[in-house]
DRENKE-472350 format. One record per residue (C-alpha): residue in one letter; x, y, z. Coordinates in steps of 0.5 Angstrom, whole numbers, plus 2048, in hexadecimal, padded with zeros to 3 digits. Each point is the difference from the previous one (the first is absolute). Example, Ala and Ser with C-alpha at 12.3 -4.5 7.8 and 13.67 -1.06 7.14 Angstrom:
% residues 2
A8197F7810S8028077FE
***
This chain:
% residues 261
X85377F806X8008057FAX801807802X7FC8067FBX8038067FFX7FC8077FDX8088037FDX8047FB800X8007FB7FAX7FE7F9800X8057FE7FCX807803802X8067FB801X805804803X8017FD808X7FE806805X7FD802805X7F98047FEX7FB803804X7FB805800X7FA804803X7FA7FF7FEX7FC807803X7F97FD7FDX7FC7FF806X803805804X7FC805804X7FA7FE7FEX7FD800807X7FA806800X800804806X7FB804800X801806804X7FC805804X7FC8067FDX800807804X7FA8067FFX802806801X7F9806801X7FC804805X7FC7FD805X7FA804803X801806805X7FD7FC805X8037F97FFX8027FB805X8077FE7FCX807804802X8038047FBX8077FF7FDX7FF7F9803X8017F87FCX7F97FD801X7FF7F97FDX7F78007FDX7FE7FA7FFX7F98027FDX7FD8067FCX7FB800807X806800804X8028067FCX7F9803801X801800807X806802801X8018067FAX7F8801800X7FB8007FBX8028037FAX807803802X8057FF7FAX8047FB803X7F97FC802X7FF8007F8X8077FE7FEX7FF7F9804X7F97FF7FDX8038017F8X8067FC802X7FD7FA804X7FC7FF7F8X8077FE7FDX8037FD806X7FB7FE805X8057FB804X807804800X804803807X7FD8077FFX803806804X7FE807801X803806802X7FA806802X8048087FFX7FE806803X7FB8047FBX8048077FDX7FF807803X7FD8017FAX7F88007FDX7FA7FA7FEX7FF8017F8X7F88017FFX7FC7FF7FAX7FA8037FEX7F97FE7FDX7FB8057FEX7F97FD7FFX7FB8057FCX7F97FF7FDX7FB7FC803X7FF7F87FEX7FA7FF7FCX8017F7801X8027FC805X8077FD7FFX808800803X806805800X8067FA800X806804803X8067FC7FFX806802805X8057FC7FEX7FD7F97FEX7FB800805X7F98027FDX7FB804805X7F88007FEX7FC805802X7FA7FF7FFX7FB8067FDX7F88007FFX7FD8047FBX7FF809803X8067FF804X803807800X8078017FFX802801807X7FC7F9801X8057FC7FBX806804803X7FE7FC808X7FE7FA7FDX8078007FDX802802807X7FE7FC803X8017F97FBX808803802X8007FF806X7FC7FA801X8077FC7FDX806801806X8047FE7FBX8018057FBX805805800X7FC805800X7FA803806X7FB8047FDX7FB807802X7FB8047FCX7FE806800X7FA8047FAX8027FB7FBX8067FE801X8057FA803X806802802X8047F9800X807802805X8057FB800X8017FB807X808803801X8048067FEX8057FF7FAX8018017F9X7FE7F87FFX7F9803800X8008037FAX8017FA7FCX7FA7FD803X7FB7FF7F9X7F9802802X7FC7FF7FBX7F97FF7FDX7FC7FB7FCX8067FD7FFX7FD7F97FBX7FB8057FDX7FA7FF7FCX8027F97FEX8017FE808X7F9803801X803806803X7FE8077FFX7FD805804X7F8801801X7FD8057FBX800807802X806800806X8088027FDX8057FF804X8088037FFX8057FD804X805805801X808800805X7FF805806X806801805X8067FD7FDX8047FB805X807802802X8047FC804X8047FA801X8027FC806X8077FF803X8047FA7FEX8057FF803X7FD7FD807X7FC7FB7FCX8077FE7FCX8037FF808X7FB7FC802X8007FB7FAX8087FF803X8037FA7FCX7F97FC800X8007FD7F8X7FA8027FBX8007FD7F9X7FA805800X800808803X7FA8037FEX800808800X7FA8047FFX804807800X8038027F9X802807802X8078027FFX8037FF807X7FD7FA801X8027FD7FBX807802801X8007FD806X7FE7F97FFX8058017FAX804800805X7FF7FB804X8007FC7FAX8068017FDX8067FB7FEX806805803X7FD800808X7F97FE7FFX7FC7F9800X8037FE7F9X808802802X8047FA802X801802807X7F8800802X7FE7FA7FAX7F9801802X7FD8027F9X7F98017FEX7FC8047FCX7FC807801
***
């Protein structure tokens, strides 16, 4: 039986022994590895903190962290890419610090009927306004459109034309949560009933970050082809750097677990 051989040449005369070694088919298996979150779940949730917990559904996550908590939306955003792979997620404790707030201020009175989209994120809010409705009248429709939806980031109140929309947990992660109106504009069919204006504004800034190294701990020698960190604040980053790193961390020859924040 003839025997091929990609680098030795067919025609070769000389009498010898020859081998080589053809790597083409070598580790081709695919493995697909485990996802991590890692977030904030409700004050009030049923998951311990600092603790590995396998979600199996973005319902499952909703029970567990709460509606609306940073890690319940984080297991709805990534379920839409992968909605079948091992998920696993780790609650951290809030930061001592303080739960940013924005604020839309309604004036003048609606001479029609019409909507106030608000855009939390990507996720719209309709609130509906009839012609007459004074400033103050607006500002609760918005309220109360707000907090209708569990699962925004945000809890509303309102007061003499005014919505406060205040962040569901403490920390600078707060401040980068767009919050925005009439988004699609008059081409979506989205403006504002004639007579009322509406300014969106940032109120209390956010401050704090959580502490890592716990959920860092509890993540121990489990490998995650995929770790998902909603914190970019310098020490959070620094200590997921440093689990990460090829010199003691997953990347380093003595652990091999690998991965990508």
């Amino acid at each position: 039986m003839a025997i091929s051989f990609n680098s030795i040449p067919s025609d070769t005369r000389v009498p010898l022994f020859y081998a080589e070694m053809d790597n083409s088919a070598a580790n081709t298996a695919r493995d697909s590895g485990a996802s991590l979150l890692i977030g904030h779940a409700s004050n009030d949730a049923s998951i311990a903190v600092n603790s590995l917990v396998l979600v199996s559904s973005v319902d499952y996550a909703r029970q567990i962290c709460g509606a609306g908590s940073q890690l319940a939306r984080m297991v709805g955003a990534y379920r839409k890419t992968d909605p079948f792979g091992e998920l696993y997620v780790i609650a951290v404790p809030e930061s001592t610090g303080a739960a940013a707030t924005v604020a839309l201020t309604v004036t003048g009175e609606a001479t029609e009927t019409g909507t106030v989209n608000v855009y939390t994120g990507r996720t719209r809010v309709q609130a509906p306004v009839t012609s007459g409705d004074d400033a103050a009248a607006v500002a609760v429709s918005i309220k109360d459109a707000v907090n209708a939806n569990p699962d925004l980031p945000f809890t509303a109140t309102s007061e003499a034309g005014v919505v406060t929309l205040t962040a569901r947990h403490k920390g600078l992660y707060g401040n980068e949560i767009p919050v925005t109106l009439n988004y699609y504009g008059f081409g979506g069919g989205e403006v504002l009933p004639a007579g009322v204006n509406i300014t969106v504004a940032s109120g209390v800034k956010g401050a704090g970050a959580p502490a890592l190294n716990d959920a860092v701990a509890a993540m121990g020698d489990e490998p995650f082809d995929y770790i998902g960190l909603p914190f970019n604040d310098t020490a959070s980053v620094n200590t997921m750097a440093t689990e990460m790193n090829d010199s003691s961390g997953r990347w380093s020859y003595v652990r091999q677990l690998y991965g990508h924040v």
